[in-house]
N, C-alpha and C positions, 0 to 999 in steps of 0.2 A: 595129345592131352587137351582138352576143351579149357576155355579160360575158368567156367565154374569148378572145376576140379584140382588146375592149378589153386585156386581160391584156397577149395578144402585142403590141399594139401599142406599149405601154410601154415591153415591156422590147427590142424591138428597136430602138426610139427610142436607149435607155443603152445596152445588150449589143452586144456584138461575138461573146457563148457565155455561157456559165456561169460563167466566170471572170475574165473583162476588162469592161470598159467602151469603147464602141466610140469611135474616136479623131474621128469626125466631131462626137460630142456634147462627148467632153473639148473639143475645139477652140472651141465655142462659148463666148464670155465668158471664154476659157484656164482654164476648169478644170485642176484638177492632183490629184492621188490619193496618198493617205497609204495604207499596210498598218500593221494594226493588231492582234498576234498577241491570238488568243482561243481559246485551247484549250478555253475551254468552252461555246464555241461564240456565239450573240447572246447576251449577258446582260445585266444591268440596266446595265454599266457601257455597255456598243456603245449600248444603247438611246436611254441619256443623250447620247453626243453625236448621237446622230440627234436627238432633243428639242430640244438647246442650237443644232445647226446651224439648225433649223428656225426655230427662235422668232427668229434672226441674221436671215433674209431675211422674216420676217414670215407665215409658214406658220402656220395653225392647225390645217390637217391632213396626213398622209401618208397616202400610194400603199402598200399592201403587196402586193407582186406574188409569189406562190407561182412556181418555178421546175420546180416537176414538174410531167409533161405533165397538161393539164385543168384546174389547179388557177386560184382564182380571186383576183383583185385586190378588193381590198379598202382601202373611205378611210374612217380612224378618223384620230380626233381627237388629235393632239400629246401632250394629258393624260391618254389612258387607256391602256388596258392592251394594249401592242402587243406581239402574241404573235407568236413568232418561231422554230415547230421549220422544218427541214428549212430547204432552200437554199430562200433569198429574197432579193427585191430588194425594198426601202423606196427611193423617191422624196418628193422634197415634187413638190405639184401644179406649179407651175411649171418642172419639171424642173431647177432650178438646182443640186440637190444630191443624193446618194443614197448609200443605206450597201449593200454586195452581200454577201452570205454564202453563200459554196456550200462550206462545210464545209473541212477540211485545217489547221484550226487558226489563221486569220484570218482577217478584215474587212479590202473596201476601201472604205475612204471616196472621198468624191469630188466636186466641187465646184467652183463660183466660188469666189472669196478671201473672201466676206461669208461666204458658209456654213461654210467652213473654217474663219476665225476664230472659231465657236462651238464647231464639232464636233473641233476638232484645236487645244486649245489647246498655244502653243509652236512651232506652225507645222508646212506640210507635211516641209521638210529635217529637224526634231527628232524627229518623228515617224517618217521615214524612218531616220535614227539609232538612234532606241529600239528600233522592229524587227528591226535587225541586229543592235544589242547581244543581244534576246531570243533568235535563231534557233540558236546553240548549246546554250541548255540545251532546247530543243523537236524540234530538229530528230527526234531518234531517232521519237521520238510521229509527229510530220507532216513525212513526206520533201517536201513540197513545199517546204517553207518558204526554203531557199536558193535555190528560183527565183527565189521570189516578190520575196527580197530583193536578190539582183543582179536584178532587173527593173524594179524603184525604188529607186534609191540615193539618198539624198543628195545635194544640187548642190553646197552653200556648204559652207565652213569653220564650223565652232561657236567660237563666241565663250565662252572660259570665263572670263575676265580683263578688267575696265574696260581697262588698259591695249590691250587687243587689238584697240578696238573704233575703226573710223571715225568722225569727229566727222560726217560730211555721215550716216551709216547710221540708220534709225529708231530703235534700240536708243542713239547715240550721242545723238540728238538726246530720245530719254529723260532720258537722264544731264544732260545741259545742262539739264533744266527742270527738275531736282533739284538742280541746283547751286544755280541762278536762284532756288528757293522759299528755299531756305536763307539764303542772302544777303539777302533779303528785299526782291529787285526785282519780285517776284510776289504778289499774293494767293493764297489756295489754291483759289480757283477756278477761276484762270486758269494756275495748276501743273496742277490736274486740268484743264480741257480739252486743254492742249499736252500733255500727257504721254496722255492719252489717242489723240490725232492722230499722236504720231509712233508710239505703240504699233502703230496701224494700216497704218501707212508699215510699221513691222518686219513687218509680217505680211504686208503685197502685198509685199516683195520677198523671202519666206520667208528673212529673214533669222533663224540658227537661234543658241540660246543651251546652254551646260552648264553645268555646277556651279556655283560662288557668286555667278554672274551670274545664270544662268537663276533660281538659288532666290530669288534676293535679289528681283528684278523682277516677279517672281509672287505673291511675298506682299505685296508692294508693291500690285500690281493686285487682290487680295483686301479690303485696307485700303482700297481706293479706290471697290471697290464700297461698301462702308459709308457715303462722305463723299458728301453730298446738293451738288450743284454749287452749285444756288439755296439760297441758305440762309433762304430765306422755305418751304422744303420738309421745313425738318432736325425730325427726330421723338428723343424721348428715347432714347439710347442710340444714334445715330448717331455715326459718327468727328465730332470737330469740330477747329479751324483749327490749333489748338495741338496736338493729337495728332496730326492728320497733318502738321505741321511735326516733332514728336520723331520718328515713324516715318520719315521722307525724312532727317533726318538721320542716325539709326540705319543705315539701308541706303547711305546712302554712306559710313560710317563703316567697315561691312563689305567695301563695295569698295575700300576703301582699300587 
């Protein structure tokens, strides 16, 4: 098989054209597709969650399929330098996840839920929201953009308010195990693994967050990267028990 034809065979695997993803592949493991406005076209930030998606499903390398006619694929490595003029498609080898770029002023992502929760933090629905919010001050620049945005809307309701949220909902079942550490029926290990679990829960059922929730929960999971679960792991200058007990109370403090 000639490298051009490997190419085609890639992107007709994902592609349905130059602009969609074909719905036989979404269908696989329900993939679902975020738009992601990028007026300046793939740039470090598109790159980045191609990287963070990647390294989610355990990819060490990506697919870079060039989308003019001839042009060839190419598999570079996660960590270097992935060059990205003109429409492209990036795969990881597995096909579980991919970011498409064929110019008009956004990226679609696209993916199982593992790769999503790297490449789209905040979930596919917030993402599909942030889009729409962006498309009036772009549109004039890239008449597509109001396609592209009634073509992925948003499913769920945003959650801007503790008060708004389902106790059975992953985001709800967050807040319970920041109740739970506070009161101090938990260790902070065992706060960071549930809270970690229902995080995941928020994410497979794209359940979507805004303003002093969405902010408060996110720097929450910032903080949480920092704190070593095992604490036979913890290195100087990691969060430790009693800082991320003031941080968990701080953030429910704010949701109050």
């Amino acid at each position: 098989m000639s490298i051009v034809d490997f190419n085609n065979r890639i992107a007709d695997a994902v592609l349905a054209g130059p602009h969609r993803f074909a719905d036989k592949w979404l269908a696989v493991d329900e993939k679902s597709v975020a738009p992601i406005a990028a007026p300046s076209g793939v740039d470090d930030a598109v790159l980045d969650r191609l990287r963070t998606g990647a390294r989610f499903v355990g990819a060490t390398e990506v697919l870079r399929c060039g989308l003019e006619p001839g042009t060839l694929t190419e598999r570079l490595a996660v960590d270097s330098e992935l060059t990205s003029g003109g429409s492209v498609l990036f795969v990881v080898p597995d096909l579980s996840g991919a970011v498409l770029a064929s110019g008009g002023g956004y990226v679609l992502v696209a993916g199982t839920r593992l790769f999503l929760s790297g490449a789209v933090l905040g979930g596919v629905d917030g993402a599909r929201a942030r889009f729409g919010r962006t498309v009036p001050r772009l549109a004039e620049r890239f008449p597509e953009l109001p396609g592209v945005a009634a073509e992925y809307p948003p499913v769920e309701h945003a959650w801007a308010k503790r008060s708004e949220v389902p106790a059975e909902s992953g985001v709800g079942r967050q807040v319970a195990a920041m109740e739970s550490f506070v009161r101090g029926e938990v260790t902070g290990s065992e706060f960071a693994r549930t809270w970690y679990a229902a995080r995941m829960l928020s994410l497979e059922r794209n359940e979507r967050l805004r303003g002093p929730l969405g902010r408060v929960l996110n720097h929450l999971f910032f903080v949480l990267e920092d704190y070593p679960i095992d604490p036979t792991l913890r290195d100087p200058g990691d969060t430790t028990d009693e800082e991320l007990l003031a941080e968990v109370r701080a953030a429910l403090h704010r949701l109050a």
